[in-house]
C-alpha positions, -999 to +999 in steps of 0.1 A: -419-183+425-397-166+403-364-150+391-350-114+394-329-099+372-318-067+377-296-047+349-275-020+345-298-003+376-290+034+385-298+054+415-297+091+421-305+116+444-306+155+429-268+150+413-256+122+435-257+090+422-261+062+449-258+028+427-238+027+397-252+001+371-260-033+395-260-062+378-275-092+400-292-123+385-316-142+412-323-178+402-361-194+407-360-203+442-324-187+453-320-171+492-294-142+482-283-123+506-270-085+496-241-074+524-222-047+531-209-016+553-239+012+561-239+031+532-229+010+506-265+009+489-280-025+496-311-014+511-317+010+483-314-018+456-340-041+480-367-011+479-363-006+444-367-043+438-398-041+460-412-005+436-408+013+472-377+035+451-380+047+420-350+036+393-332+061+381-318+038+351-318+001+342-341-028+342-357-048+370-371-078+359-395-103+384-400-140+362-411-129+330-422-092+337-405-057+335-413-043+372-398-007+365-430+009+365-454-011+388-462-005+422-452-025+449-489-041+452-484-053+416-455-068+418-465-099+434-439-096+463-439-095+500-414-076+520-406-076+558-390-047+577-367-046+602-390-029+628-415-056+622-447-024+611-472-048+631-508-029+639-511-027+677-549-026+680-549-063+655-542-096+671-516-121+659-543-136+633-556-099+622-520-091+613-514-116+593-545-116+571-549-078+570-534-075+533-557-106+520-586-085+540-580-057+515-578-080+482-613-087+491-604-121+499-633-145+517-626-151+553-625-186+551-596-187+523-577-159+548-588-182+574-570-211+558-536-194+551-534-177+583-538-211+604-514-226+577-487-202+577-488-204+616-487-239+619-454-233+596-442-208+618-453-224+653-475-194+662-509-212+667-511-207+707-508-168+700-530-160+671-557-146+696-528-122+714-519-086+708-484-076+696-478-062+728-477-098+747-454-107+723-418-111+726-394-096+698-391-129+680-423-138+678-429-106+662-411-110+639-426-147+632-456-127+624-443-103+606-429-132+582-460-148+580-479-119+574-454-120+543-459-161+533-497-158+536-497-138+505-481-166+486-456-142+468-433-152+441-405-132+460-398-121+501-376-092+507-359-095+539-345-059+550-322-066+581-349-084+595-328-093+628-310-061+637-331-055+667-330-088+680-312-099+710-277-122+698-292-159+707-317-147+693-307-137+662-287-170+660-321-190+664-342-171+638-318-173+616-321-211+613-360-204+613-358-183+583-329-210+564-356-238+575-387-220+561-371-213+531-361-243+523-397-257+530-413-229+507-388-224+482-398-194+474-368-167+455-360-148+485-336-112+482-317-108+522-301-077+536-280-075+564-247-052+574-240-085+591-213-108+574-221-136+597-258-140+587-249-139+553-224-164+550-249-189+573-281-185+550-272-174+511-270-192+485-253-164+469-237-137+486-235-100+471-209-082+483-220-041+477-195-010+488-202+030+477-230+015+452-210-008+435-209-047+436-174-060+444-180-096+442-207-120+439-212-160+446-215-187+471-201-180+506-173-204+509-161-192+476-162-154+487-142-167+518-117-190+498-110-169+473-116-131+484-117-109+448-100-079+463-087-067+501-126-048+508-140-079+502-112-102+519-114-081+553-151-079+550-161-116+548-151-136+581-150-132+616-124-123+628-114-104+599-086-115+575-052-101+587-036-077+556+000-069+559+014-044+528+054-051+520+072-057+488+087-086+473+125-091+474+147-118+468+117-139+460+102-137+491+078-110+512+093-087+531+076-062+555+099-053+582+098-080+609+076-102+584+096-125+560+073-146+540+077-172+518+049-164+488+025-192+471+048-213+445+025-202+413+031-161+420+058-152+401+062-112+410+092-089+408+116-077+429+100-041+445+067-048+436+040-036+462+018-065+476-010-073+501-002-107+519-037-116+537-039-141+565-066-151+578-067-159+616-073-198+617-042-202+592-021-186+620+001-212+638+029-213+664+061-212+646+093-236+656+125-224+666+138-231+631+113-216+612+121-193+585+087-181+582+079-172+616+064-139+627+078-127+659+050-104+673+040-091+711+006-105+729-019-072+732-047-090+739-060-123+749-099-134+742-109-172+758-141-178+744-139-215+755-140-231+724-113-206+708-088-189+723-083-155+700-054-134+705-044-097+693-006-097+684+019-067+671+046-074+646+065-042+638+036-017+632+010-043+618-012-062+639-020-099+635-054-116+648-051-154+653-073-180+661-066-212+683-086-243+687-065-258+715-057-239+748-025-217+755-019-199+784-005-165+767+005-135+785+004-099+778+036-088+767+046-123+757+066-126+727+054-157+705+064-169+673+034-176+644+036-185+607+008-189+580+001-226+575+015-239+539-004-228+512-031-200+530-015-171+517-037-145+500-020-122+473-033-089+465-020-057+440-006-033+466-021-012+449-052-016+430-062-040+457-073-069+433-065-107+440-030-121+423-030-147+409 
């Protein structure tokens, strides 16, 4: 096992520059996940962690070793893809020890890791079939322990789910949490998908148009947001971000009259982003001086939710219920943010308040 530090790293194509100076440290033993929208440069960073990319600038560092210049077989890593790369004419077992075939390794050591990683990943009964008898996740079991048989000191993950079915996905998700907490080996995750990230990181790195906009654990990404990208990115259903001005002490945005959070002290005219997020929505009583009044759009019963889709003025407001209403389209309700849950953000730089 090991650490990765990456500094100051540059990317660039011809003239365009895809990553602008990443800075990411990776503790011994850490599962951090890099997210973000398509495009934003995540995958790039992974493959020039794994010497698949060239750097353009900057240092990448795995334990005690500069990496920049050694080839991905010397860099004592082990990467799996998202369209699992498994050799159709190799069974389960063949696949898995191919790479320890080429170090010239003795059968009965690649023997030995094979049946162990297996036995870790519960694919004993098919080490004897052909990829083609297998179903999409236990490809992908193999594809992972064609990965942990070479004992590496990092795995890569590159969105390693994507072509999985949803229960699925849920279930290898907790396969991949469970082995890497058995293993404990420093383990670098990408996904577009927020959800996966905030389940399995340690350490969440939040990535946009090649640039990191925040990093650290998941609840504290979803507590305390660093900026509106970041604050409609992380959660499902996304945080709700109404733009207004303060005036007379208080939020105003058309129908929307807020109270703000008792330490902002702002002034009158400034531009602000209030962000709500969906489970902090409640239904407001008649007296209320923070209620929103908005129109029903759209109802979603998932059973153990009830979401709904509501317009106030020209903004619309997701909220989340755990108990059972029976809404109506067209149905004017009443909702306020529960005391406390506001998020403040610069109107216009975007970046948290305070």
């Amino acid at each position: 096992m090991a650490e990765v530090t990456v500094r100051e790293v540059r990317k660039s194509y011809g003239s365009v520059e895809v990553l602008h100076g990443i800075d990411v440290d990776i503790d011994d033993g850490q599962f951090v996940v890099l997210v973000g929208p398509s495009g934003c440069g995540k995958s790039t960073l992974l493959r020039m962690i794994a010497g698949l990319e060239g750097i353009t600038g900057g240092t990448i560092r795995i334990g005690d070793r500069v990496v920049n210049n050694l080839p991905p077989s010397k860099r004592d890593i082990a990467m799996v893809f998202q369209n699992y790369a498994l050799y159709p004419h190799k069974t389960v077992a063949a696949n898995m020890g191919f790479a320890l075939k080429m170090q010239a390794m003795p059968k009965a050591e690649i023997d030995q890791r094979v049946d162990k990683a297996a036995e870790i990943l519960g694919l004993q009964p098919y080490l004897k079939r052909y990829p083609r008898a297998l179903s999409g996740g236990q490809r992908q079991r193999v594809a992972m322990g064609r990965a942990i048989v070479r004992n590496p000191q990092v795995f890569l993950f590159d969105e390693p789910l994507s072509n999985l079915d949803a229960k699925l996905r849920v279930q290898m998700r907790t396969e991949i949490r469970e082995l890497h907490q058995r293993l404990a080996t420093t383990t670098v995750y990408v996904t577009h998908d927020q959800i996966e990230a905030m389940t399995m990181a340690d350490k969440i790195v939040v990535m946009r148009d090649g640039h990191i906009e925040q990093t650290g654990p998941p609840l504290e990404l979803y507590d305390t947001p660093a900026n509106t990208f970041v604050a409609g990115f992380i959660g499902s259903p996304s945080m709700n971000l109404i733009r207004g001005t303060i005036a007379d002490g208080r939020f105003q945005n058309g129908g929307v009259s807020l109270t703000l959070n008792g330490n902002f002290v702002g002034n009158t005219g400034q531009t602000i982003t209030v962000g709500l997020r969906p489970e902090h929505l409640v239904l407001a009583t008649d007296d209320d001086a923070d209620a929103i009044e908005a129109n029903v759009a759209v109802v979603e019963p998932t059973g153990s939710e009830t979401h709904i889709v509501a317009r106030a003025g020209h903004d619309e407001l997701v909220a989340v219920f755990r108990e059972r209403h029976n809404f109506s389209i067209g149905q004017t309700i009443r909702l306020k943010p529960e005391i406390g849950m506001l998020h403040l953000f610069d109107g216009e730089t975007g970046q948290r308040l305070s």
